[in-house]
PQR file with spaces between the fields and no chain letter, atoms N, CA, C, O and H, PARSE charges and radii, in Angstrom:
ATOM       1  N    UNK     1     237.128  191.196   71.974 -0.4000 1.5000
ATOM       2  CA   UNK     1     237.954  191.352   73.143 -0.0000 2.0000
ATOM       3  C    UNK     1     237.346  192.433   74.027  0.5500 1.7000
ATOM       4  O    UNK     1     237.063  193.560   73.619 -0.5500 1.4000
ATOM       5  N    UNK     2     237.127  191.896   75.556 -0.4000 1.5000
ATOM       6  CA   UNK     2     236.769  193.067   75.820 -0.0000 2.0000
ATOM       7  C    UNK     2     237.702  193.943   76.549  0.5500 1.7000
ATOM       8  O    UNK     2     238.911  193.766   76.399 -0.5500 1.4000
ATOM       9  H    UNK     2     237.356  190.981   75.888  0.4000 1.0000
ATOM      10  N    UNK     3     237.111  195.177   77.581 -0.4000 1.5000
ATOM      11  CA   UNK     3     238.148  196.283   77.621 -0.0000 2.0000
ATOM      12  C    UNK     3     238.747  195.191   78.795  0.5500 1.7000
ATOM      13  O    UNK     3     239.777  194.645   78.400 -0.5500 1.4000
ATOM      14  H    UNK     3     236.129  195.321   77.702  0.4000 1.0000
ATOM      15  N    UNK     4     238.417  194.870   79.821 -0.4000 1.5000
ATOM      16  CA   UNK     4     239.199  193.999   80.507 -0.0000 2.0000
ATOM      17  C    UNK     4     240.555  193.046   79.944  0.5500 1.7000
ATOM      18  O    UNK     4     241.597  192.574   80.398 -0.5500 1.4000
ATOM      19  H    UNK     4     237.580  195.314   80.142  0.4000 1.0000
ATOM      20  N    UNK     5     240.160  193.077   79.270 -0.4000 1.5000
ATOM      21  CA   UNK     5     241.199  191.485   78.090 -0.0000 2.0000
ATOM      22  C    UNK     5     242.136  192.246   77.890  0.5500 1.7000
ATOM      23  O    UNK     5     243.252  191.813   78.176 -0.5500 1.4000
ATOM      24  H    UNK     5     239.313  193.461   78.902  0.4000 1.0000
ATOM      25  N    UNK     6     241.990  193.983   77.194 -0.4000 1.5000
ATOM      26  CA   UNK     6     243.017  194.596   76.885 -0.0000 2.0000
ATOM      27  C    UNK     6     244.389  195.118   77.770  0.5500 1.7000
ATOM      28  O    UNK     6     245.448  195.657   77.449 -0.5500 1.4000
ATOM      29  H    UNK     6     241.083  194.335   76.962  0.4000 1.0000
ATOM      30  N    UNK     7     243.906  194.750   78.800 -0.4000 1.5000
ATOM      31  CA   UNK     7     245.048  195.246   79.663 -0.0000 2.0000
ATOM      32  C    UNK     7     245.830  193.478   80.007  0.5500 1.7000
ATOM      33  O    UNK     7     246.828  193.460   80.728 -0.5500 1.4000
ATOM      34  H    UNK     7     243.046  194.312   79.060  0.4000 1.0000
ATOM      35  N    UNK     8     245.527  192.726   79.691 -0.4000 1.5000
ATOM      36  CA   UNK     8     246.577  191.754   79.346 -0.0000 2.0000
ATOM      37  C    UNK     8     247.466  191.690   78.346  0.5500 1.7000
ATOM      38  O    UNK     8     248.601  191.216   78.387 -0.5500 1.4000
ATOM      39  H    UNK     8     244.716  192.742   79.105  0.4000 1.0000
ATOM      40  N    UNK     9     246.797  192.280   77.276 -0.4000 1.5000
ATOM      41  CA   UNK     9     247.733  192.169   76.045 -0.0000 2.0000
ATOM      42  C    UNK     9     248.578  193.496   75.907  0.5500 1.7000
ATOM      43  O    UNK     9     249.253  193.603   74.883 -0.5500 1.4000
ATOM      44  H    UNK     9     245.875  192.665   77.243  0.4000 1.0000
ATOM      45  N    UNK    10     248.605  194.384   76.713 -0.4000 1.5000
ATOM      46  CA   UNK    10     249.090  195.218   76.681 -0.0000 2.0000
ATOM      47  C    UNK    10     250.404  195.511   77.139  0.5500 1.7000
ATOM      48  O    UNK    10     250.669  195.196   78.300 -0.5500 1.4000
ATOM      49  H    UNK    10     248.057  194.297   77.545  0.4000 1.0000
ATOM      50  N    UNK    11     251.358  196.109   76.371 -0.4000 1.5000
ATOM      51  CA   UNK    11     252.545  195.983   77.535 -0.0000 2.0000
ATOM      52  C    UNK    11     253.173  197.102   77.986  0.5500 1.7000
ATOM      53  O    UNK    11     253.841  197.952   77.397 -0.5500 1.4000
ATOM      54  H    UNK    11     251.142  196.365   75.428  0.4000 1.0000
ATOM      55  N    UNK    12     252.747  196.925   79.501 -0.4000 1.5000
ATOM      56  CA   UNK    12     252.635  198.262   80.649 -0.0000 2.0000
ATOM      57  C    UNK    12     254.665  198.628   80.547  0.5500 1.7000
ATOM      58  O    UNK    12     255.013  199.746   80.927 -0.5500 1.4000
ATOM      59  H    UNK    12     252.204  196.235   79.979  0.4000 1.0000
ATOM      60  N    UNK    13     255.306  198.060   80.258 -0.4000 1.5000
ATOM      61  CA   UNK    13     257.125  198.564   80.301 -0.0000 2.0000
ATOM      62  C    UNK    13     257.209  199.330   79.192  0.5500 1.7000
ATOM      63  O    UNK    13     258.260  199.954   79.050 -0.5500 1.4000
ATOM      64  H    UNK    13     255.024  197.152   79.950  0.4000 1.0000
ATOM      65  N    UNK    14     256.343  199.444   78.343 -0.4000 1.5000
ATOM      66  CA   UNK    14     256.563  200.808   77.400 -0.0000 2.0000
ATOM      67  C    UNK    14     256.037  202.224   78.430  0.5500 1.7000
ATOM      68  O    UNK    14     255.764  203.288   77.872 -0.5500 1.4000
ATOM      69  H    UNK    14     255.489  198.937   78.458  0.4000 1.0000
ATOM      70  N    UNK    15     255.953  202.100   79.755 -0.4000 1.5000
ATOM      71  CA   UNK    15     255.900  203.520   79.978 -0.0000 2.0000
ATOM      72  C    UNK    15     257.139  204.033   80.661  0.5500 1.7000
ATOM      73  O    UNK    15     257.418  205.154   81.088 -0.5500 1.4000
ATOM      74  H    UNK    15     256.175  201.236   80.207  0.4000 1.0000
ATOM      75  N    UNK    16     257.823  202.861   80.643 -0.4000 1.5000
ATOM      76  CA   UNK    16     259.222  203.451   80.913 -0.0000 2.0000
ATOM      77  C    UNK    16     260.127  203.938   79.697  0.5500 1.7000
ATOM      78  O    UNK    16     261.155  204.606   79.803 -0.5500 1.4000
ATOM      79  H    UNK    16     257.596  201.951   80.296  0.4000 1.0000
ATOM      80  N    UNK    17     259.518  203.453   78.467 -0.4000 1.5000
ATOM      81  CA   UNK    17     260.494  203.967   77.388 -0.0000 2.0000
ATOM      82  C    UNK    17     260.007  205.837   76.754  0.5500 1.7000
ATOM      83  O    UNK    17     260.576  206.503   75.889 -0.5500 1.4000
ATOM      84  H    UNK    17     258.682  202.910   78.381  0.4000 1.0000
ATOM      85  N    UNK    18     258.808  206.190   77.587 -0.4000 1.5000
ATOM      86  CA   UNK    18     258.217  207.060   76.674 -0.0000 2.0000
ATOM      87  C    UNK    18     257.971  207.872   78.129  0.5500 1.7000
ATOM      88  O    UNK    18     257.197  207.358   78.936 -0.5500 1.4000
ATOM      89  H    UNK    18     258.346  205.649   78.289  0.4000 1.0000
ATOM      90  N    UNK    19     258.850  209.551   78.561 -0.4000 1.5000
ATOM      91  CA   UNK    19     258.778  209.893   79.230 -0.0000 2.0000
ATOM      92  C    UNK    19     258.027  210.967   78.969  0.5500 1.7000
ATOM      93  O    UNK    19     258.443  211.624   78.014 -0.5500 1.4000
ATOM      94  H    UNK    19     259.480  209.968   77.905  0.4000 1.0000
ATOM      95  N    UNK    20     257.028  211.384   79.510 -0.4000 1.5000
ATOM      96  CA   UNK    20     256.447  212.468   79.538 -0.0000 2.0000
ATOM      97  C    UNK    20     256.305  213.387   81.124  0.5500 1.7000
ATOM      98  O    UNK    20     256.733  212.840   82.140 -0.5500 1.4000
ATOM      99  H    UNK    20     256.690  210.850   80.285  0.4000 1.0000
ATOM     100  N    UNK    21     255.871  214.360   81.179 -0.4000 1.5000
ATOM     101  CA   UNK    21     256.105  214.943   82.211 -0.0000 2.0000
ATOM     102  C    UNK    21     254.263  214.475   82.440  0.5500 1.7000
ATOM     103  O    UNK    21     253.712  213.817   81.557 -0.5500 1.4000
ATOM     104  H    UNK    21     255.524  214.804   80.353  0.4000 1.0000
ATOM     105  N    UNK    22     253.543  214.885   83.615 -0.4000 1.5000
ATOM     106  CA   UNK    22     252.341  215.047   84.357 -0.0000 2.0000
ATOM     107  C    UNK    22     251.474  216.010   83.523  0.5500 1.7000
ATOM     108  O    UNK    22     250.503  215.496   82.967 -0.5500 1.4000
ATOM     109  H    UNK    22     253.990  215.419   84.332  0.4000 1.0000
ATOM     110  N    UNK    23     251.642  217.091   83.384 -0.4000 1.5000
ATOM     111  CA   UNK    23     251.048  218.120   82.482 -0.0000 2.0000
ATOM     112  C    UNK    23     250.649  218.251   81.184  0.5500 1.7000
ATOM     113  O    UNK    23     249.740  218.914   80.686 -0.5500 1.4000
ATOM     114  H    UNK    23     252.431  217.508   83.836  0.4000 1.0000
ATOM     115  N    UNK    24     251.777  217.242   80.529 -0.4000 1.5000
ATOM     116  CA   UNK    24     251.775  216.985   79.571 -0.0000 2.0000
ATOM     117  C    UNK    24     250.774  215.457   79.297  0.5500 1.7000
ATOM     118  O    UNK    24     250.043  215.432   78.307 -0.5500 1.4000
ATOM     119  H    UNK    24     252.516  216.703   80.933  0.4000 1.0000
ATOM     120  N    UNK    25     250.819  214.384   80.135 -0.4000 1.5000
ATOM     121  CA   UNK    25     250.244  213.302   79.943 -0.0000 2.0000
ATOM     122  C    UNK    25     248.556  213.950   80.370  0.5500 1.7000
ATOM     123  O    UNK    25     247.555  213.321   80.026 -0.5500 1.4000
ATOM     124  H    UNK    25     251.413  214.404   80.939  0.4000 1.0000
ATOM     125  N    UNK    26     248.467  215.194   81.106 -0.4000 1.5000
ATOM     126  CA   UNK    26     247.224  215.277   81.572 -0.0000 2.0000
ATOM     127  C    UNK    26     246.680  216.497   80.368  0.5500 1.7000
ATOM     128  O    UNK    26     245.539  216.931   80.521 -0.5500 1.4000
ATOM     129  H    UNK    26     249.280  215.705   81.385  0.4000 1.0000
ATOM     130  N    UNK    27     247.188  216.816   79.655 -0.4000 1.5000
ATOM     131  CA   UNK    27     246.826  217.529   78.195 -0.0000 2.0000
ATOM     132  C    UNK    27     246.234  216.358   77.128  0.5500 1.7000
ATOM     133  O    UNK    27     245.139  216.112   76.621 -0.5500 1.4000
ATOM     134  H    UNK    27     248.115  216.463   79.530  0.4000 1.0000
ATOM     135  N    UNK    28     247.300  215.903   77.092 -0.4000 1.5000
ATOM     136  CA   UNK    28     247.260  214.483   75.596 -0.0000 2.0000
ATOM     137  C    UNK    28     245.873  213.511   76.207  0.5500 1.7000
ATOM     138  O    UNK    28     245.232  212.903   75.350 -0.5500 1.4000
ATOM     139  H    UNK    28     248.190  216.103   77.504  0.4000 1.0000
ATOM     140  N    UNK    29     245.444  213.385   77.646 -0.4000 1.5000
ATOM     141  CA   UNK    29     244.653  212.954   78.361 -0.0000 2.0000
ATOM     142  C    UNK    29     243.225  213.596   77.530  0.5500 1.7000
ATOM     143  O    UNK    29     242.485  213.052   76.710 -0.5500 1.4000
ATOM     144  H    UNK    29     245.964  213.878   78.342  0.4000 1.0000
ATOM     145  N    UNK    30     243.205  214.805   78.051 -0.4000 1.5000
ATOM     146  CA   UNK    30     241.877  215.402   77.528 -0.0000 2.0000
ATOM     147  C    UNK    30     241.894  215.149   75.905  0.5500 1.7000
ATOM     148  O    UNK    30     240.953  214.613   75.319 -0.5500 1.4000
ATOM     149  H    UNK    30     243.807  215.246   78.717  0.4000 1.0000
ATOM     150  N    UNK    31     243.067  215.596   75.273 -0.4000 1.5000
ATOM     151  CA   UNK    31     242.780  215.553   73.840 -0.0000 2.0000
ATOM     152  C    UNK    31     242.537  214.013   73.850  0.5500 1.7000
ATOM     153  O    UNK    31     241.562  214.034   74.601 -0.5500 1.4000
ATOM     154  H    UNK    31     243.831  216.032   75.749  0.4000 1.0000
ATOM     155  N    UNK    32     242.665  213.047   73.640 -0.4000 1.5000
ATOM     156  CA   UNK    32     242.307  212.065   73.461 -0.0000 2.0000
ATOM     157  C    UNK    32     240.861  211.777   73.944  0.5500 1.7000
ATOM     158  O    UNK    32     240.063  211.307   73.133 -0.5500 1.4000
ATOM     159  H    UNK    32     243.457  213.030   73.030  0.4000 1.0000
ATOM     160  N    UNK    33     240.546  211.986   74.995 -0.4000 1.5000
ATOM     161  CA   UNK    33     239.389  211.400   75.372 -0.0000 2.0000
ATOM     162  C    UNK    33     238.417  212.431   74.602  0.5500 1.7000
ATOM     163  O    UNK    33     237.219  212.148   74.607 -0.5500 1.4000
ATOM     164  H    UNK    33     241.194  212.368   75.654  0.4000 1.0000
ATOM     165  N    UNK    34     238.806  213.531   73.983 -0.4000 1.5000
ATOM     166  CA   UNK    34     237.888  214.317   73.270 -0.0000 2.0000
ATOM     167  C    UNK    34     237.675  213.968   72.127  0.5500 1.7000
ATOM     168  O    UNK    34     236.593  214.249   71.611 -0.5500 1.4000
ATOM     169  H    UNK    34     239.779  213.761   73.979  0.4000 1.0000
ATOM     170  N    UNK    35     238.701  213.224   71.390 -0.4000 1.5000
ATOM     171  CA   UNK    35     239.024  213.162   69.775 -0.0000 2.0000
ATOM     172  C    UNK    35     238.891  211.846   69.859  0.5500 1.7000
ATOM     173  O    UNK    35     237.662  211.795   69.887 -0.5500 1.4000
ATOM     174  H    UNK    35     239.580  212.996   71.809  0.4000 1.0000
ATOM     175  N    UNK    36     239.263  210.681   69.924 -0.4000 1.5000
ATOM     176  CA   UNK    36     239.925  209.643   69.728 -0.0000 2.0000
ATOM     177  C    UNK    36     239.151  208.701   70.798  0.5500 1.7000
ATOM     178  O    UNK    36     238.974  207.594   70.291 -0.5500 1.4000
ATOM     179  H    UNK    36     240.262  210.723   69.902  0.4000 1.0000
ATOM     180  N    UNK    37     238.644  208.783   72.086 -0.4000 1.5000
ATOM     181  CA   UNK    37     237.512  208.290   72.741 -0.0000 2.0000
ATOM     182  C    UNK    37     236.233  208.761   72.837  0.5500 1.7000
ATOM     183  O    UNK    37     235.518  208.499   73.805 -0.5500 1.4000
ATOM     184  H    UNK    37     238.788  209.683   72.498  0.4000 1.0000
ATOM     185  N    UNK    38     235.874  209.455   71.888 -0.4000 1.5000
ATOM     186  CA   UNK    38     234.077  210.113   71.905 -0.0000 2.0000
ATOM     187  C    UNK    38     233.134  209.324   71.627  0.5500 1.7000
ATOM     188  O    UNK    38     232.060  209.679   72.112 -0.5500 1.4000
ATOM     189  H    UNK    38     236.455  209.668   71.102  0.4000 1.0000
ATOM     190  N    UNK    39     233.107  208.188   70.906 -0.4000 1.5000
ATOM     191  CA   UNK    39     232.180  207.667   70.459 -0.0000 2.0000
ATOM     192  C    UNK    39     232.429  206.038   71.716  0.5500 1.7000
ATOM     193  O    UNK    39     231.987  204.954   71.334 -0.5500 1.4000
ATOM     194  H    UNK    39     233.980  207.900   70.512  0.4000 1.0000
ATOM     195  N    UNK    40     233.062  206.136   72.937 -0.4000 1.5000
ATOM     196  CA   UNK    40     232.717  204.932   73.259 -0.0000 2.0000
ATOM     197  C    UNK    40     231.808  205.311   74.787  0.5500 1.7000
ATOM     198  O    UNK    40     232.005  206.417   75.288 -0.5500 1.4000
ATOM     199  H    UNK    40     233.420  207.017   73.247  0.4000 1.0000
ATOM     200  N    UNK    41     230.915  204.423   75.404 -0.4000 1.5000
ATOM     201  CA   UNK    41     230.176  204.448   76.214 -0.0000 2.0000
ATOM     202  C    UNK    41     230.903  205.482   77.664  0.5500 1.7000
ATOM     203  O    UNK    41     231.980  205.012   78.031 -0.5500 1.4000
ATOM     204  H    UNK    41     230.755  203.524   74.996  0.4000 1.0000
ATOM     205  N    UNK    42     230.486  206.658   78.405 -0.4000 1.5000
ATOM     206  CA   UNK    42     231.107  207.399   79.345 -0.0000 2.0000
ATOM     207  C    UNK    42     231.971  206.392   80.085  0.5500 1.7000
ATOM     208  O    UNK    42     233.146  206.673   80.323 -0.5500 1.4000
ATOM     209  H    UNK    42     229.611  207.040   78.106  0.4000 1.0000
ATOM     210  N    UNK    43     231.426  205.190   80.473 -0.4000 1.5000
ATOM     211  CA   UNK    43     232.283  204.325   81.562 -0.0000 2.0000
ATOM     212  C    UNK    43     233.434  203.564   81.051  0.5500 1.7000
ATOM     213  O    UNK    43     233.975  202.706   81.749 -0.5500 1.4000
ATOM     214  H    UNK    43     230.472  204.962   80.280  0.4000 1.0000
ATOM     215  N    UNK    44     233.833  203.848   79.849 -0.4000 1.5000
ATOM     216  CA   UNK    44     235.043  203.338   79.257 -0.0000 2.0000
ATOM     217  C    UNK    44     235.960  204.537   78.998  0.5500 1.7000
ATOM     218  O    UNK    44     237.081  204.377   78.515 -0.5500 1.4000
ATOM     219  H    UNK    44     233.394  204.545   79.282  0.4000 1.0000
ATOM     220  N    UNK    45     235.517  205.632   79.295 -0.4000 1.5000
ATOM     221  CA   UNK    45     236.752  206.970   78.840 -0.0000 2.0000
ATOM     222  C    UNK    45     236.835  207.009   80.552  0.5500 1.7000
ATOM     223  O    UNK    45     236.107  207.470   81.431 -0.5500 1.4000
ATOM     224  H    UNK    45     234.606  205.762   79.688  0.4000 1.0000
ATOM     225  N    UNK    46     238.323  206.153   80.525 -0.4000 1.5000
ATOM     226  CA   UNK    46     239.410  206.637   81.986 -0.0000 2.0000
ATOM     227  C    UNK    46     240.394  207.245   81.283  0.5500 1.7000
ATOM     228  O    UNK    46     240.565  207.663   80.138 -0.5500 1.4000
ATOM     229  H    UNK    46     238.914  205.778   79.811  0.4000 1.0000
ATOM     230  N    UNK    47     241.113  207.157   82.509 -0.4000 1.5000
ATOM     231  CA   UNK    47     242.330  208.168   81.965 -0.0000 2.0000
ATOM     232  C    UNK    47     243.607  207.074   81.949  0.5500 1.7000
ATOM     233  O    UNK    47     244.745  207.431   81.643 -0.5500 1.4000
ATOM     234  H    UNK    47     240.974  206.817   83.439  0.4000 1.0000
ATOM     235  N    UNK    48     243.268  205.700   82.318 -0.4000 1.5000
ATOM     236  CA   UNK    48     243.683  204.175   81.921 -0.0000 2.0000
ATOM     237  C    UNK    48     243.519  203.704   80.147  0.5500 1.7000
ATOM     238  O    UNK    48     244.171  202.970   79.404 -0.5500 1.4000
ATOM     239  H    UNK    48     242.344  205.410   82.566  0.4000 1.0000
ATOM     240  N    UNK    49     242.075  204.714   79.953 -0.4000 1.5000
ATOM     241  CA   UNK    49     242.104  204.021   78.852 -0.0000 2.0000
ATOM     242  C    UNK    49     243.081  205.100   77.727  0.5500 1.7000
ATOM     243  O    UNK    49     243.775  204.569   76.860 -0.5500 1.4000
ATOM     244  H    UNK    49     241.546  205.310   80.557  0.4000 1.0000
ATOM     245  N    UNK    50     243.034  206.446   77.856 -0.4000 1.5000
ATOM     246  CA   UNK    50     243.311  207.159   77.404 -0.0000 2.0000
ATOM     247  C    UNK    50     245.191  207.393   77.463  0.5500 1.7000
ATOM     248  O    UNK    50     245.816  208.021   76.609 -0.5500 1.4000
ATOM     249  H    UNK    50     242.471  206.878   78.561  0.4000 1.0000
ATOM     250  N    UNK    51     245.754  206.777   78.571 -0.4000 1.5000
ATOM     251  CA   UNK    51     246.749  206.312   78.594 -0.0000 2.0000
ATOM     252  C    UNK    51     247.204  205.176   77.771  0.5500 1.7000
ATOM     253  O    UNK    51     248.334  205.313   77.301 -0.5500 1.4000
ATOM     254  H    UNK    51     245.246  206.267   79.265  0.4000 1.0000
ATOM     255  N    UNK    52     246.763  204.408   77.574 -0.4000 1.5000
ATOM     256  CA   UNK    52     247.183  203.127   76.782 -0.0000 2.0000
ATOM     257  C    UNK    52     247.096  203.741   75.113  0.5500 1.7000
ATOM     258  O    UNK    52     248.113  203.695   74.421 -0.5500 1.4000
ATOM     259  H    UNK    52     245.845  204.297   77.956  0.4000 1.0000
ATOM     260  N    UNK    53     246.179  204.143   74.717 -0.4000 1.5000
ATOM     261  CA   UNK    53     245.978  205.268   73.711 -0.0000 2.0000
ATOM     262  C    UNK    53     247.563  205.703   73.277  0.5500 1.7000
ATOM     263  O    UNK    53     248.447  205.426   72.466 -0.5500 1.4000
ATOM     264  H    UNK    53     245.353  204.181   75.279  0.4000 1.0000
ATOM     265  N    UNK    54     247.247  206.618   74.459 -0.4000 1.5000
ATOM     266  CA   UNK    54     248.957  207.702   74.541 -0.0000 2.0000
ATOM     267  C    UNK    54     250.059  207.483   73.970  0.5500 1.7000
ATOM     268  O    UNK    54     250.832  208.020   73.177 -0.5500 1.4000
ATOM     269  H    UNK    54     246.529  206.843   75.117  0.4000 1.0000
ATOM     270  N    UNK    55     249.866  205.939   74.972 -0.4000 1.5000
ATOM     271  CA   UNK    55     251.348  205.195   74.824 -0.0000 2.0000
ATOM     272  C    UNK    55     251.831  204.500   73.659  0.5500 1.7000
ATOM     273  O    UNK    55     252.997  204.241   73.359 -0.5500 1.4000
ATOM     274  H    UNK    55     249.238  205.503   75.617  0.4000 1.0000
ATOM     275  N    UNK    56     250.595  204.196   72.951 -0.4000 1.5000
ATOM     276  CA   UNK    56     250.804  203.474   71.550 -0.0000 2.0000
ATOM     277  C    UNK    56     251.292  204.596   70.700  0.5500 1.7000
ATOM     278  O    UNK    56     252.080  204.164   69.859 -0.5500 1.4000
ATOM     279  H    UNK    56     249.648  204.407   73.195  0.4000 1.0000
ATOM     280  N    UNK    57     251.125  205.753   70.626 -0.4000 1.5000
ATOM     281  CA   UNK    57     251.552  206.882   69.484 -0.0000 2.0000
ATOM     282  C    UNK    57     252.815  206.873   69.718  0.5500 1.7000
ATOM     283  O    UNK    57     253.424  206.305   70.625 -0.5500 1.4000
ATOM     284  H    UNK    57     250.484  206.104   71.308  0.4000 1.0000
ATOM     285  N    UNK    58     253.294  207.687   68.657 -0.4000 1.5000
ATOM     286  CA   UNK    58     255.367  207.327   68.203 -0.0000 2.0000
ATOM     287  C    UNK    58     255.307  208.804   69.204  0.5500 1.7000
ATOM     288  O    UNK    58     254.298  209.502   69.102 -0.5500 1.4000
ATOM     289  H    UNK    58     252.799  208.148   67.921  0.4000 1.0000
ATOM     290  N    UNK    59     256.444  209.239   70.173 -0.4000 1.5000
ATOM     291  CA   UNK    59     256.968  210.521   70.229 -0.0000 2.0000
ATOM     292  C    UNK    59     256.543  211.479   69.585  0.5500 1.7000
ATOM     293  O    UNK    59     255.970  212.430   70.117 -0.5500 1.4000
ATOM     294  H    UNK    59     257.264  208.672   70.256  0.4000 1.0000
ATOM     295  N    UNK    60     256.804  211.351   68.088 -0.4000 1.5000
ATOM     296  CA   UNK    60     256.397  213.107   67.326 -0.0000 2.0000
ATOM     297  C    UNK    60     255.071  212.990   67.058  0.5500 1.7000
ATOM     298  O    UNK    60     254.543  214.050   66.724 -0.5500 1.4000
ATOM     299  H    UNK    60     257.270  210.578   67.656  0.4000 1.0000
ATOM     300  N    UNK    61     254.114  211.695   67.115 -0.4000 1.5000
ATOM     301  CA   UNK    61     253.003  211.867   67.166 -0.0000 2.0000
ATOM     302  C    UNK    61     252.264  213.035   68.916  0.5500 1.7000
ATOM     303  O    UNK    61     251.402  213.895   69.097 -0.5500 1.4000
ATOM     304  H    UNK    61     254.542  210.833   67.387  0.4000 1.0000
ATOM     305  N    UNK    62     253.098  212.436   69.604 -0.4000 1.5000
ATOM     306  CA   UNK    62     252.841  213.142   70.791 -0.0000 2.0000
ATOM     307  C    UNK    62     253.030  214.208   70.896  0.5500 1.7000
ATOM     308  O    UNK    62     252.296  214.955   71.542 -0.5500 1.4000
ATOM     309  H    UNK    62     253.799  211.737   69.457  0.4000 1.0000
ATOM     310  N    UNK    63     254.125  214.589   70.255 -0.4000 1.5000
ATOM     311  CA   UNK    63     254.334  215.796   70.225 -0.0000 2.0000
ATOM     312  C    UNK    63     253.556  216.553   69.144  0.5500 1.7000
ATOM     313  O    UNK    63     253.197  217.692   69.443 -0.5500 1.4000
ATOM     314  H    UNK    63     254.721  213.982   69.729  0.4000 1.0000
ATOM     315  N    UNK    64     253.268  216.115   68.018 -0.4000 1.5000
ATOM     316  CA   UNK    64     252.050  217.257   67.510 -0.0000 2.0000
ATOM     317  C    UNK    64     250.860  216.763   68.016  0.5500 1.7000
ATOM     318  O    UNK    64     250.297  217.811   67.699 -0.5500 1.4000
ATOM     319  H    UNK    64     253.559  215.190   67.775  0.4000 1.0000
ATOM     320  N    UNK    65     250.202  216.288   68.385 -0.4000 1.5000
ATOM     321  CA   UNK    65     249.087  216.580   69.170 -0.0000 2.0000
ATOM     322  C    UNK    65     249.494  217.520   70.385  0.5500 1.7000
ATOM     323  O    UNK    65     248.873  218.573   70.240 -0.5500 1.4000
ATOM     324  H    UNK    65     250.660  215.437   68.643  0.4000 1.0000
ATOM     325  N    UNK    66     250.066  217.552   71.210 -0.4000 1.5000
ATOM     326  CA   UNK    66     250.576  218.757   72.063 -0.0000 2.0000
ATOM     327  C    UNK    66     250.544  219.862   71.380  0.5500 1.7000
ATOM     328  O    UNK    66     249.892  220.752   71.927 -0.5500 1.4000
ATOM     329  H    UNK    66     250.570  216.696   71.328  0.4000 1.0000
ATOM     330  N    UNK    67     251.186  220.220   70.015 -0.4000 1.5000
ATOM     331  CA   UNK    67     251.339  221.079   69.756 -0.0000 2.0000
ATOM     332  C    UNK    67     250.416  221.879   69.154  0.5500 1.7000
ATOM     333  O    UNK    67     250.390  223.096   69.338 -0.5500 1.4000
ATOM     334  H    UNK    67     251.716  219.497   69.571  0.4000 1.0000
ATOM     335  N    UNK    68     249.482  221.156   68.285 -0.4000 1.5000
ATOM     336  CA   UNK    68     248.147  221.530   67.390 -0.0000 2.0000
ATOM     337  C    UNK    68     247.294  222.040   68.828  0.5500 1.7000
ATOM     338  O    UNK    68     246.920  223.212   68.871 -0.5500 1.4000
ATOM     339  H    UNK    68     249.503  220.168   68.136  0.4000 1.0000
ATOM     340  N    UNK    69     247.007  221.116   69.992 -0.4000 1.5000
ATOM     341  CA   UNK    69     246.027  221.927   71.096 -0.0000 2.0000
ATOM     342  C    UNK    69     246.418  222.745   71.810  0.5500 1.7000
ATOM     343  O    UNK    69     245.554  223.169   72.577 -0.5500 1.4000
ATOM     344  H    UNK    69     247.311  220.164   69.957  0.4000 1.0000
ATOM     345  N    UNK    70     247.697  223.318   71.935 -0.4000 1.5000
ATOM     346  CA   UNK    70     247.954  223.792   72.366 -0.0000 2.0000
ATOM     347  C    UNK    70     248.083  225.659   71.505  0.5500 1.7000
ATOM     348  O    UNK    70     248.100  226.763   72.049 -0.5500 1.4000
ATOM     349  H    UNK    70     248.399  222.973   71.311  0.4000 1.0000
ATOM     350  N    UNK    71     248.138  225.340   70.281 -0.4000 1.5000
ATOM     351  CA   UNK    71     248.061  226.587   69.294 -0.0000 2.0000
ATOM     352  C    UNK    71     246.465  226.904   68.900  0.5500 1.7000
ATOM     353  O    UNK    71     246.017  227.999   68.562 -0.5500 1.4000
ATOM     354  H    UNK    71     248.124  224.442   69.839  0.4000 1.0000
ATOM     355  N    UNK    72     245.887  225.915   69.005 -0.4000 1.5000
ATOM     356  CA   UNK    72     244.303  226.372   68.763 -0.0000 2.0000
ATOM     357  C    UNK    72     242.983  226.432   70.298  0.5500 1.7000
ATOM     358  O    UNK    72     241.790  226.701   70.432 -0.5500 1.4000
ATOM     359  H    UNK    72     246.251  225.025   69.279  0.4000 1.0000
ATOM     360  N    UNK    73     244.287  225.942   71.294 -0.4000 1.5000
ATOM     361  CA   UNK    73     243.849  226.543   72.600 -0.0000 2.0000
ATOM     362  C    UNK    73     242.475  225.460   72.748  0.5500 1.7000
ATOM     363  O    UNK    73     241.293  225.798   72.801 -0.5500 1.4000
ATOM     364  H    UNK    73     245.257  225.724   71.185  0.4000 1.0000
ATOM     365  N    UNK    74     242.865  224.497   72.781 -0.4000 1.5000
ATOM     366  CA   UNK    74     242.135  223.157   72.972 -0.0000 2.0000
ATOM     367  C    UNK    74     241.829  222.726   74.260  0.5500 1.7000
ATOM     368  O    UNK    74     240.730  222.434   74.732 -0.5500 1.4000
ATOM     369  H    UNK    74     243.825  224.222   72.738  0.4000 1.0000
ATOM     370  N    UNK    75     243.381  222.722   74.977 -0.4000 1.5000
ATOM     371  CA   UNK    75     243.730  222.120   76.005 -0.0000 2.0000
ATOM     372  C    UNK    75     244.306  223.532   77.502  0.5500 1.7000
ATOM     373  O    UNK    75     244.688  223.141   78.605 -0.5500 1.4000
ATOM     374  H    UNK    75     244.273  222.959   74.593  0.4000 1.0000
């Protein structure tokens, strides 16, 4: 599948169930594309892709990743 394909199967109304503030989506942003997108080609780490990422984790997953970069001064 490629990255194109994935945004069909994806379903964009889970960003209404999962509110985050701007600051916060632009933290979990970097950590992800640092941790969790490193190994894919530069032109595939957006902040589209790193969003879809985001959105798949449960709440308290979100919330400890916030919290771990934010105590070891990551982000």
């Amino acid at each position: 599948m490629s990255i194109d394909k994935t945004d069909d199967v994806t379903n964009l109304e889970n960003r209404q169930l999962f509110h985050i503030s701007l600051a916060e989506r632009r933290k979990l942003r970097a950590i992800v594309k640092k941790v969790h997108l490193k190994f894919l080609p530069e032109d595939f780490i957006t902040d589209k892709e790193a969003d879809k990422l985001i959105e798949s984790l449960g709440p308290k997953v979100r919330e400890k990743l916030l919290k771990e970069a934010i105590d070891k001064n990551l982000v």
